[in-house]
N, C-alpha and C positions, 0 to 999 in steps of 0.2 A: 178436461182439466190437464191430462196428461199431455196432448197438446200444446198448452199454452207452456207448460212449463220446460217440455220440449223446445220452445221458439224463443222464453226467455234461456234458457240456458245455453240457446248457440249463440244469441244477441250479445251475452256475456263471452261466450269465446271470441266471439269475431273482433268484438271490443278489447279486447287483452292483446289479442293478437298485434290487434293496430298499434297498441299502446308499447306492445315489445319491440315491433319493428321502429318506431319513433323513435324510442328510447338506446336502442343499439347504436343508433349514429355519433350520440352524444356517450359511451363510453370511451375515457380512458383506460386502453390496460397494455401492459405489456406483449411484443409480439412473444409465438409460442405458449401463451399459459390458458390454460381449458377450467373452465369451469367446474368448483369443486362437486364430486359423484354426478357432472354430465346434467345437473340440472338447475334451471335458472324460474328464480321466483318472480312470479308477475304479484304487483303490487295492489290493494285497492285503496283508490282515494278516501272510501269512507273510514278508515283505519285507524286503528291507537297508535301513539308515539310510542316507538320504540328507541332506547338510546345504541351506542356504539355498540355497548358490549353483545346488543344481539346481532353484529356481525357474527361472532363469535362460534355461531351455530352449527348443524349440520348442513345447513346450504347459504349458498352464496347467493345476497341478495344483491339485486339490482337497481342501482340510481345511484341517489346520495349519501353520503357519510349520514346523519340521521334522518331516519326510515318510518315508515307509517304502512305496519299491515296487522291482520288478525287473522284468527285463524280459520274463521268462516271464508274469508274472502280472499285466501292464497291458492294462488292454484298453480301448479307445478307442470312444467316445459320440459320434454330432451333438450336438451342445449348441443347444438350442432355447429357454434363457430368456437371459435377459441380469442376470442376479441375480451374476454372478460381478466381479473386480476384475482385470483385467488391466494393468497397467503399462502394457509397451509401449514406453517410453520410450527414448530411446536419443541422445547427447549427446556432444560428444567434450571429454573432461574434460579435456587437455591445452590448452584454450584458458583456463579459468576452474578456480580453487579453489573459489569461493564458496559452488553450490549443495553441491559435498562439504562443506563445512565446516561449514554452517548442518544439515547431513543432510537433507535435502529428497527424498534416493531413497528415505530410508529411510521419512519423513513416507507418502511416496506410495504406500508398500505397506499403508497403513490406509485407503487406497479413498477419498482425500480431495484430490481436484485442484483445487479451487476451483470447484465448475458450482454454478448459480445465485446469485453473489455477484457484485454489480458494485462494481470497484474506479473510482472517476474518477482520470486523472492530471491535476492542476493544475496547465498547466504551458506550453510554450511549444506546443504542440498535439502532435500524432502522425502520422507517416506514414501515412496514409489505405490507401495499397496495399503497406506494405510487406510481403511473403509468409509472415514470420511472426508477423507481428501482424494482418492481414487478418481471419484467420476470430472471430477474439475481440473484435474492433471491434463498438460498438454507437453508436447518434447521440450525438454530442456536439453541441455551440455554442462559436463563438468571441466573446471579450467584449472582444477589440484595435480599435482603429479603425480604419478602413480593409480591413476582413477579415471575410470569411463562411462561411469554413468554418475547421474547427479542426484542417487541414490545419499540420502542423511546418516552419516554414522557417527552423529554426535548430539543431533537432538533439537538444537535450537533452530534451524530453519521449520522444520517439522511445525514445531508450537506455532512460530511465527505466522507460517502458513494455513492454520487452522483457525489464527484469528482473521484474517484477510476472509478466506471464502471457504471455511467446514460447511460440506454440503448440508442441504437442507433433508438431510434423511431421516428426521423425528428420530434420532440419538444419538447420544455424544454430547460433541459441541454441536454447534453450528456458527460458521462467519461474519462479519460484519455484510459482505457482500455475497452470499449461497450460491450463487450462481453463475460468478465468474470463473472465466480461465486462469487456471495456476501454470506458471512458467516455471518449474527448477533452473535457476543456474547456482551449480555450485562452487564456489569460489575460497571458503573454509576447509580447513580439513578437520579429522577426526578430535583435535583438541580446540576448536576453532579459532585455528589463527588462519592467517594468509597473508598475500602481499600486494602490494599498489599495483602490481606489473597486469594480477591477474583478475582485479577486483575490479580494474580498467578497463580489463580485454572481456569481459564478465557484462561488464556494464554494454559494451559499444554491439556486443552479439546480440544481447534483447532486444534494446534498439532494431536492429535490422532484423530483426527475425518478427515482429511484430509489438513487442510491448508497449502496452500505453502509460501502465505507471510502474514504476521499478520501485521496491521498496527495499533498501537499505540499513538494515536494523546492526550495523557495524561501522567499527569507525577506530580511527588514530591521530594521536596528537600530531602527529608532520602535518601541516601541508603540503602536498604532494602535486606538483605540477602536472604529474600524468594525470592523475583522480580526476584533480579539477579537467583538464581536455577532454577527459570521458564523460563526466556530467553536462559538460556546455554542451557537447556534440551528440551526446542523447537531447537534451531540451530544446536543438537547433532543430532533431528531426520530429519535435511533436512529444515528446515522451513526458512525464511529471514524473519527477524526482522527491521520494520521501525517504527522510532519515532519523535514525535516534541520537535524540538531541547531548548523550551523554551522561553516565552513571559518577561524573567526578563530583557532585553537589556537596556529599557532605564529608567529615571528619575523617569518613574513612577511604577517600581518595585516594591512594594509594593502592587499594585492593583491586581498583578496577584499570588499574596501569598507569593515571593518571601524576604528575609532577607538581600540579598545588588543586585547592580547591576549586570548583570551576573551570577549570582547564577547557577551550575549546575543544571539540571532538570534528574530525573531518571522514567522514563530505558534508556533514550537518551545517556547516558553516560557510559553506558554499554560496552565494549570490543564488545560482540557480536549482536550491535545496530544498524543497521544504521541512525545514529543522519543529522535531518535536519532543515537548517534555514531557514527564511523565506525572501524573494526577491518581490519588488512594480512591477509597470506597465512598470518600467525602466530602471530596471535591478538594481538599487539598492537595500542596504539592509532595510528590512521593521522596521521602528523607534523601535520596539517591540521584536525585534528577538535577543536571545543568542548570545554571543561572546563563543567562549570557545574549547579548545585541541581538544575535541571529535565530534566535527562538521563537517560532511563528504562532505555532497553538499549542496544549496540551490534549492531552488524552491518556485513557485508565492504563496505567503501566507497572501496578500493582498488584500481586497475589492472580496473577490472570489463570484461568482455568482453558487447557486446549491440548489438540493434540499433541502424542508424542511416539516415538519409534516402535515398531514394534506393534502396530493396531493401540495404543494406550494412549493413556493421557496423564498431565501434568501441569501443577501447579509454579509458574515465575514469573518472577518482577525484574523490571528494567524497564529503561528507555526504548528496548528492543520491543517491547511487547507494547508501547505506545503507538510506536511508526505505522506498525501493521493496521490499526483502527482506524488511520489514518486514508492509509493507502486503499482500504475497503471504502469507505465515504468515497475517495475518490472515483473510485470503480462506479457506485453507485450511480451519482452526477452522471459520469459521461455517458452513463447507457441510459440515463432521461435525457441529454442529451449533447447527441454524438455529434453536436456538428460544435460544440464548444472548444477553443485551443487548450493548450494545456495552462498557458497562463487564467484562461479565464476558470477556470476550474480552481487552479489553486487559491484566486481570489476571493469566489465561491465557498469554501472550505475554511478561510479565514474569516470574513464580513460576517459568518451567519453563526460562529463562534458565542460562547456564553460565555459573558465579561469574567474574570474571577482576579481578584488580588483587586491591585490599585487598578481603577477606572481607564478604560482604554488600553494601549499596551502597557506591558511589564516585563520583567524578565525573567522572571518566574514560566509566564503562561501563555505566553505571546499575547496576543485578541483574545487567549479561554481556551475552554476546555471545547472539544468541534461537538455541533450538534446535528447528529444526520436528519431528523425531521424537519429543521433549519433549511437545511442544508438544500432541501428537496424541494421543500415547501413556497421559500423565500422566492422572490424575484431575481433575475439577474443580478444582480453586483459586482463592480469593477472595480472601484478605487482604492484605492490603498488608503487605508488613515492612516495620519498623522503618525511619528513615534517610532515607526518603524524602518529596521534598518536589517534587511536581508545578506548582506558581508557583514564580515567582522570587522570593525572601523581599523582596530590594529594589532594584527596578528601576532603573536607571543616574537614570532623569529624562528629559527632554524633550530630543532629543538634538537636532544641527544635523544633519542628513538631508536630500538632494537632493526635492525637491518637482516636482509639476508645475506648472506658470504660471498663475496664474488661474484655479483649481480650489481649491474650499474642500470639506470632508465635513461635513453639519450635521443632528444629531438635536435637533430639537425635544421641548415637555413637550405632553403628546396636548392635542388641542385647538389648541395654536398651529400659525398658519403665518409666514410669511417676512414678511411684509405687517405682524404684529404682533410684529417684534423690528427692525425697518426702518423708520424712517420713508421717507416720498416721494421726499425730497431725497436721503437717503443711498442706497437703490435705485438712483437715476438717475445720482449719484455716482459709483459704483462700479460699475454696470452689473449689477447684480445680477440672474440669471436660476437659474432652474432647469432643470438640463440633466439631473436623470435621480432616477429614486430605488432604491431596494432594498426594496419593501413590505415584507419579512417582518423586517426589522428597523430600519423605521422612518428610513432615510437618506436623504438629500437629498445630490448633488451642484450646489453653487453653479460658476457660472462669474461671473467678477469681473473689473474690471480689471487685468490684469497689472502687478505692483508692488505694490500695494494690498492684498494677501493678508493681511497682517501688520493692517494697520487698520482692516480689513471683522472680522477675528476679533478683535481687541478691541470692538468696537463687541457681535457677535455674544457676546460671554462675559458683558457688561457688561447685559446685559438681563433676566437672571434668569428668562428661561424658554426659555432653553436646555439641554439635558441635555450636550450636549459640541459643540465646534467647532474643527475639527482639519484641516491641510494632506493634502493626498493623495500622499502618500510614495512615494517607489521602493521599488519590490520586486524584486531578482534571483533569476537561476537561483543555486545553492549544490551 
């Protein structure tokens, strides 16, 4: 007797075995991630329905989203590859709606955390040791004056960055995307302002340094012809551009720097942007959030819960805290898959959108509010529908915008320099120096005498081998 059951009981191992080796071929899962506690459940056909939630468990079961085992007939493997997709996660959801709303658990049971995507935050820098943002930090640079690392001394990069990729270390926050690379560049200073010169020079470093998606949670009324060179020439070399679509929506426009209701915000209005509004706990749009052409999708930019300086955390709303949700989804995609352009990512990120307001687009919501289960889930999609208008059809004009003192931005036509749109007397005039440039797209910053800004760029427009000459504007957090 003891025999036979000796013989059925290896007939049953040998059987599993075969059935485990079969079954490995056909997993999906991310590379790097190990099966949860190193062991892998063999299934038995003859077995109860179990539904999703008993993923849920202390092991990681193997096959299909719904499962058929009991507990007579489970029998338990060392798990020796790392080809399986473990979650793991774990969040306390009574602080934040958000990542439930956007489904981002759901995103992340298709083995797509964000590893190998670097996202930069453009922004007033990041807490360098904060404990859930530590391990996803990679070198930044800071482009403020007076500063050498891109160390946060004001806060809102920080939160920003938490909503992108708070690592997954079961406390705190955690990010839309846990497991991607965080860029610091700081480009804000301690009150978070900054200027077009350096939000340009900000932009074109990440770029070259590696980033795939830049998220830009800042913005100003100008138009700025350097901005725009810096976004086209980031998205020329591969990179996906996210922005916050602008806090002028409602009454109290003014408060957020804003000249009327709606006001365009740039870079968010950029052709090569993806501009986003901000959405409450209820799928509405948040009292604060942009109307406008260039508005692509929304996302939760509301009461958002993440980190903050200091090892802490903190509760804000804006359009800033929209972009980042954003820019996580992004992450997510390209590391399902890397071989996708940056365009078709973005289109991705729009198509699989959840409709809200009026049918189709609106200006409210773009396509909806983004859905990362969608997102993951969905088939490719390319086309753009209907409706949609990625520039601003007609841009307010040359607005009156805070400037900095005695700082001009100047692209010259190749071949000229400063020397041949100046003569001697006006140089020494106005003190005319060059204090920096941006090679990869061709800028000059002048310093000038202060006052003077106004007649050094007449003088600069009036000479016909200039391509543009233009003040170096403020830029705020949003």
């Amino acid at each position: 007797m003891i025999q036979k059951l000796t013989v059925a009981l290896s007939l049953m191992l040998l059987l599993s075995l075969v059935w485990l080796v079969t079954n490995f071929i056909n997993v999906q899962a991310a590379p790097g991630h190990i099966v949860k506690d190193n062991f892998a459940v063999i299934l038995s056909p003859q077995s109860e329905t179990l539904g999703k939630s008993a993923m849920q468990s202390d092991r990681v079961l193997i096959g299909q989203t719904d499962i058929t085992v009991t507990n007579s007939y489970a029998l338990y493997f060392p798990a020796i590859i790392n080809h399986l997709c473990a979650t793991g996660f774990t969040y306390n959801e009574s602080i934040g709606y958000n990542l439930d709303i956007i489904n981002t658990e759901a995103a992340w049971d298709d083995c797509s955390h964000g590893e190998g995507v670097i996202v930069a935050v453009v922004d007033t820098g990041v807490d360098l040791d904060h404990p859930d943002l530590q391990a996803n930090l990679i070198s930044g640079r800071s482009f403020v004056s007076g500063t050498s690392s891109p160390d946060d001394d004001e806060g809102h990069g920080t939160h920003v960055a938490g909503i992108v990729a708070g690592v997954s270390n079961n406390g705190g926050i955690i990010g839309v995307a846990p497991n991607t690379s965080l860029m610091p560049v700081k480009v804000l200073d301690d009150q978070g302002s900054g200027w077009t010169y350096d939000i340009a020079a900000g932009v074109e470093w990440a770029v070259d340094n590696g980033a795939n998606v830049i998220n830009m949670s800042l913005g100003s009324v100008d138009d700025s012809s350097t901005l725009q060179a810096a976004v086209d020439y980031a998205t020329n070399q591969g990179a996906l551009l996210v922005a916050a679509g602008g806090n002028c929506g409602d009454a109290f426009y003014f408060l957020s720097g804003c000249d009327y209701q709606d006001q365009p915000l740039y870079p968010a209005a950029y052709a090569n942007v993806l501009a986003v509004a901000s959405t409450n706990s209820s799928d509405n749009q948040s009292s604060f959030s942009n109307e406008g052409s260039y508005i692509e999708v929304a996302a939760p930019g509301s009461s958002i819960y993440s980190t903050y300086p200091s090892g802490a955390y903190a509760t804000m709303s804006g359009t800033s805290m929209a972009s980042p949700h954003v820019a996580g989804l992004a992450a997510l995609i390209w590391s399902q898959n890397s071989d996708w352009t940056n365009q078709e990512v973005r289109a991705q990120i729009r198509n699989t959108a959840q409709d809200l307001g009026s049918s189709g687009w609106d200006s409210q919501f773009g396509y909806g509010r983004i859905d990362a289960e969608a997102a993951l889930d969905s088939q490719q999609t390319t086309a753009t529908p209907d409706g949609f208008n990625s520039a601003l059809a007609a841009a307010a004009g040359e607005v009156e915008a805070p400037y900095k003192p005695g700082e001009i931005l100047l692209k010259l036509r190749s071949g000229v320099t400063v020397n041949n749109v100046l003569d001697p007397a006006k140089l020494a005039e106005y003190e005319v120096k060059v204090a920096g440039t941006i090679d990869q797209i061709g800028v000059m910053k002048l310093t000038v005498t202060a006052g003077q800004e106004q007649k050094v760029l007449t003088e600069l427009r009036n000479s016909g081998r200039v391509v543009y000459a233009e003040l170096n504007y403020i830029v705020t957090v949003r």
